[in-house]
C-alpha positions as CSV (number, residue, x, y, z in Angstrom):
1,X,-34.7,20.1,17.7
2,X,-34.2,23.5,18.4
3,X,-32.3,25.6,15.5
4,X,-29.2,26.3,18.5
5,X,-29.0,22.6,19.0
6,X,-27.9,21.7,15.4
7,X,-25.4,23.8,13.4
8,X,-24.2,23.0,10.3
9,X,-20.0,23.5,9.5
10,X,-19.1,22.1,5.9
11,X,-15.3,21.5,7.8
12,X,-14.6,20.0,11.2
13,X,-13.7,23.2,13.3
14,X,-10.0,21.6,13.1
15,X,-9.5,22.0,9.4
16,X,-9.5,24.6,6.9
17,X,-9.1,25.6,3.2
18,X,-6.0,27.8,1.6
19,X,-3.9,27.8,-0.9
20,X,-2.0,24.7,-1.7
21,X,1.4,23.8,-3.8
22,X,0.1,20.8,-5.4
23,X,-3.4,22.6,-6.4
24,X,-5.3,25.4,-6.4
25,X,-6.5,25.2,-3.0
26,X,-6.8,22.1,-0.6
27,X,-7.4,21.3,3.1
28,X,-5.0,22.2,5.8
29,X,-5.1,21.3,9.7
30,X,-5.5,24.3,12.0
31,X,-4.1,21.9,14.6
32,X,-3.0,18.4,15.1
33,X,-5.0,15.6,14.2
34,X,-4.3,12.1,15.8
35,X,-4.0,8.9,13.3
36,X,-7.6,6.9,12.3
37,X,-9.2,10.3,13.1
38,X,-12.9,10.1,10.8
39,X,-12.7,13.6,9.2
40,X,-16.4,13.1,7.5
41,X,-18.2,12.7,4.6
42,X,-16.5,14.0,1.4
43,X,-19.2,12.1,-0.9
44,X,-22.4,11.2,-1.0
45,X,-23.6,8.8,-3.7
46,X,-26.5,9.6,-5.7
47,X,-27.3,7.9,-9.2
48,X,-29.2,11.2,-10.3
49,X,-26.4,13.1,-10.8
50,X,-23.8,12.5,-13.6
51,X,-21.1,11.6,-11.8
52,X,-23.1,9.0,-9.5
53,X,-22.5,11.2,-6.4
54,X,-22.9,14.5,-4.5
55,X,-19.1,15.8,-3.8
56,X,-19.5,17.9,-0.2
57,X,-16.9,20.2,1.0
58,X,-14.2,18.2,2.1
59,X,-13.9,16.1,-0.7
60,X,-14.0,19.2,-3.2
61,X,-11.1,20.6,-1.7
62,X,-9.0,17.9,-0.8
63,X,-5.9,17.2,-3.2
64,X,-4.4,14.0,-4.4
65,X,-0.9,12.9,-3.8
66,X,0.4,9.1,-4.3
67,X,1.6,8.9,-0.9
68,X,-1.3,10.5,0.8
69,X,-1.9,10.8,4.6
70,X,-5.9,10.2,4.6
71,X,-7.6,7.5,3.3
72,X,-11.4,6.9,1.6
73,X,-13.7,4.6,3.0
74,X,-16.9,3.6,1.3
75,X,-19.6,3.2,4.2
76,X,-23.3,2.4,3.7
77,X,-24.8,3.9,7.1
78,X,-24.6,6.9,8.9
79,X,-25.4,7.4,13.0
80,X,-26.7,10.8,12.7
81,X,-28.3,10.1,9.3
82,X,-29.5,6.8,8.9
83,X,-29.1,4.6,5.2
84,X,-26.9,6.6,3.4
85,X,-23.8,5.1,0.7
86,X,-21.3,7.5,1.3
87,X,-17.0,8.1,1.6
88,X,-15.2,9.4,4.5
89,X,-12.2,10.3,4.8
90,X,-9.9,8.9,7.8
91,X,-6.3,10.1,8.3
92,X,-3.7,7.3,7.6
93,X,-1.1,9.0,9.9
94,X,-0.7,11.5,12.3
95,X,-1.3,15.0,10.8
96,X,0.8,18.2,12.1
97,X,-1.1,21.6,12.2
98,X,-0.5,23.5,8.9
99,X,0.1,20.2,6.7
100,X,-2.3,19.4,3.9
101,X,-4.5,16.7,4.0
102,X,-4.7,14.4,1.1
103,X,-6.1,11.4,-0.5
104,X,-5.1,9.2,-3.4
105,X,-7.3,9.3,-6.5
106,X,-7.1,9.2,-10.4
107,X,-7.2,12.6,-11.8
108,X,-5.3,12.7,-14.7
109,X,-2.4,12.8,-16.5
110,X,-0.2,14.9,-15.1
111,X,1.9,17.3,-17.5
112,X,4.7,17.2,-14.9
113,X,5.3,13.3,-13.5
114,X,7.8,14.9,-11.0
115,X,5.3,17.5,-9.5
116,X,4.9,15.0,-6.2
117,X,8.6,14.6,-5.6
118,X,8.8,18.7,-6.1
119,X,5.5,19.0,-3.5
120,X,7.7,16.8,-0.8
121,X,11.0,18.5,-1.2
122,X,9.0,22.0,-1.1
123,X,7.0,20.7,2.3
């Protein structure tokens, strides 16, 4: 493989990072994405490290919400890769360009219960 052949983007072209409302910063679509669109790896599991994984880009950046428009889905094999136990994240829905992709995940509790209902109204 020559080095032109392979070049490595940590986001699909289509996505982006910026600042978010619910936050910090998240992921955003530069342009629409279509439903059941596989958006990559945002983990990589790996007992050596404390958590039991390797967090990549897109699932470091990607916020939480409890009606989310991505899911996670644990797969155990990778085309391009091989044998790998990893998550991707696949959108649940049709995303418009400029909304925030997110997934559904225990954080914490939140000091605000009502920031969700504040993030749709705000969207």
């Amino acid at each position: 493989m020559k080095n032109n052949d392979y070049s490595y983007r940590p986001l699909p072209h289509f996505l982006t990072i910026s600042k978010s409302k619910i936050e910090g910063i998240g992921v955003f679509a530069k342009e629409n994405i279509d439903k059941g669109t596989d958006l990559g790896m945002s983990h990589v599991f790996d007992s050596r490290f404390p958590d039991g994984y390797i967090r990549l880009s897109l699932g470091g950046f990607i916020n939480h919400h409890e009606i989310p428009n991505c899911k996670a889905e644990i797969y155990n094999n990778d085309s391009e890769i091989g044998l790998v136990r990893h998550i991707r994240l696949i959108t649940a829905k049709k995303i418009k360009k400029g909304d925030e992709l997110t997934v559904r995940y225990i954080i914490n509790i939140l000091d605000n219960p009502n920031w969700e209902f504040e993030y749709e109204v705000s969207q």
